[in-house]
C-alpha positions in Angstrom: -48.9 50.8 -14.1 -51.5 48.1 -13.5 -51.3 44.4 -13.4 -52.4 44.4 -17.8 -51.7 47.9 -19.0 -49.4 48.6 -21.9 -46.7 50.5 -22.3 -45.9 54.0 -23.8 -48.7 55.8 -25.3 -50.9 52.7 -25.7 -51.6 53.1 -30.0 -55.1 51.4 -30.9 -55.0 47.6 -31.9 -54.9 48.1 -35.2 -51.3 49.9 -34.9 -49.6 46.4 -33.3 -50.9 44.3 -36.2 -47.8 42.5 -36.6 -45.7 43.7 -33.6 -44.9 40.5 -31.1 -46.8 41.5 -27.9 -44.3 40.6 -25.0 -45.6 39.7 -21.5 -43.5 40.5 -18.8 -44.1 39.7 -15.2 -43.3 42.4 -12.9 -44.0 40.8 -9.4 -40.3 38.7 -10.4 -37.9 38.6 -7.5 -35.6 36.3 -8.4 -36.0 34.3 -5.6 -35.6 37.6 -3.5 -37.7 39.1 -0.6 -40.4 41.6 -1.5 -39.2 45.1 -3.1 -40.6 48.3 -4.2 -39.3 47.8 -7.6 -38.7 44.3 -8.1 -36.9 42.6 -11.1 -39.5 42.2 -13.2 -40.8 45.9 -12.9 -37.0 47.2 -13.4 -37.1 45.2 -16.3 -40.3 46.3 -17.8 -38.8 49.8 -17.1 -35.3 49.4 -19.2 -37.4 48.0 -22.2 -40.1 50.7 -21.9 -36.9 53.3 -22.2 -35.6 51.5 -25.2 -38.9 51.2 -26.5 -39.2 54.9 -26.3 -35.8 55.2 -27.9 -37.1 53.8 -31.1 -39.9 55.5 -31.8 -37.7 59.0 -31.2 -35.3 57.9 -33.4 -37.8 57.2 -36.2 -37.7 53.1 -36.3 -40.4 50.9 -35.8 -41.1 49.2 -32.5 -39.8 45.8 -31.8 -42.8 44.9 -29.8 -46.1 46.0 -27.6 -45.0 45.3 -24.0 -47.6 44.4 -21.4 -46.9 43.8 -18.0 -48.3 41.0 -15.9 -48.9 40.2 -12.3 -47.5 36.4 -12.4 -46.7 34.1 -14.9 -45.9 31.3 -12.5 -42.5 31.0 -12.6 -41.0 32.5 -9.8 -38.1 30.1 -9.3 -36.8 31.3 -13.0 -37.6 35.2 -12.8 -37.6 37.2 -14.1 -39.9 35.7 -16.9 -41.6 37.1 -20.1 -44.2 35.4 -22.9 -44.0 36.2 -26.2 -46.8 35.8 -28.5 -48.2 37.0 -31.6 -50.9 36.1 -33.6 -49.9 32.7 -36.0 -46.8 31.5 -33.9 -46.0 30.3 -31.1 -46.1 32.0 -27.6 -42.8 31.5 -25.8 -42.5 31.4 -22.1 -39.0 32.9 -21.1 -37.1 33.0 -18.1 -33.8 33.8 -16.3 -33.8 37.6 -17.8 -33.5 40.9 -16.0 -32.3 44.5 -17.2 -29.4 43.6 -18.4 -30.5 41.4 -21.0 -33.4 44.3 -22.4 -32.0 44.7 -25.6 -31.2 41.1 -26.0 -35.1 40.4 -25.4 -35.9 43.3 -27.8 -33.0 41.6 -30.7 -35.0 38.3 -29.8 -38.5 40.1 -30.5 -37.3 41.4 -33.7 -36.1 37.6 -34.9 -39.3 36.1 -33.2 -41.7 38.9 -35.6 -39.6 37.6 -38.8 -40.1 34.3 -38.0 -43.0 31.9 -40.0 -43.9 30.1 -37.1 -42.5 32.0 -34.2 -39.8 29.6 -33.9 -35.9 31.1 -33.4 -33.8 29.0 -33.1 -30.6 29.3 -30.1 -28.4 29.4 -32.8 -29.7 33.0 -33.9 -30.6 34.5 -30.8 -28.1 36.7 -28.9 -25.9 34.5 -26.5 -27.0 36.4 -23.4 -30.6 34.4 -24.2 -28.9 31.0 -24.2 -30.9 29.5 -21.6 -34.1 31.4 -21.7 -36.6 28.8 -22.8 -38.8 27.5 -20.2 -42.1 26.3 -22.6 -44.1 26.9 -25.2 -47.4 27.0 -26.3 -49.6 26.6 -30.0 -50.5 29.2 -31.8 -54.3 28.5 -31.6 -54.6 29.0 -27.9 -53.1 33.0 -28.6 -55.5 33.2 -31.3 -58.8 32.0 -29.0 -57.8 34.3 -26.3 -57.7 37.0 -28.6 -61.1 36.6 -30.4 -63.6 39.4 -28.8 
């Protein structure tokens, strides 16, 4: 998988109009030495498999995943962004495998939200201390503009 790709079968653009696109860095090592298949990439790979797990069992997807060589937080990896179009883009930290479907319960609350905005409160506890920044909507929507 490259540095930008998406994940399963890659549906057109128009088919992730309002899906949360979720960045996740896969050169994370927690702090570790270099790996084969570091954090970030095993965690990529359990939400891939859940992912997939939806759309057999009929539901809709909880979010577009893209994977990413850095996101410049290596001292809180494994890290993610969320963003969608009209909210805020989250930067994320301190996750890993274990906390996939945690990140995916969090995508779900993120897409339902006006403003992108979820507050600890509703998220699942695992993601207590997952915040590390966020940015305004505006820059997502410039960076998406062809």
């Amino acid at each position: 998988m490259t540095a930008e790709s998406s994940s399963l079968s890659s549906p057109s653009q128009a088919e992730h109009v309002g899906l949360p696109v979720l960045h996740v860095c896969v050169t994370c090592r927690r702090g570790g030495p270099a790996m084969d298949c570091p954090p970030g990439a095993q965690l990529l790979e359990r939400l891939q498999t859940l992912l997939a797990a939806e759309q057999q069992a009929g539901e809709a997807p909880s979010a577009v995943l893209r994977s990413v060589a850095c996101l410049a937080a290596c001292d809180r990896g494994c890290t993610a962004a969320i963003a969608m179009e009209g909210r805020w883009t989250w930067l994320l930290g301190h996750l890993g495998a274990e906390k996939a479907e945690d990140i995916l319960a969090y995508a779900r609350l993120y897409a339902a939200s006006a403003k992108g905005t979820v507050m600890p409160s509703r998220r699942p506890a695992s993601l207590a201390n997952m915040v590390l920044g966020r940015v305004p909507a505006l820059l997502y929507n410039e960076q998406e503009e062809p």
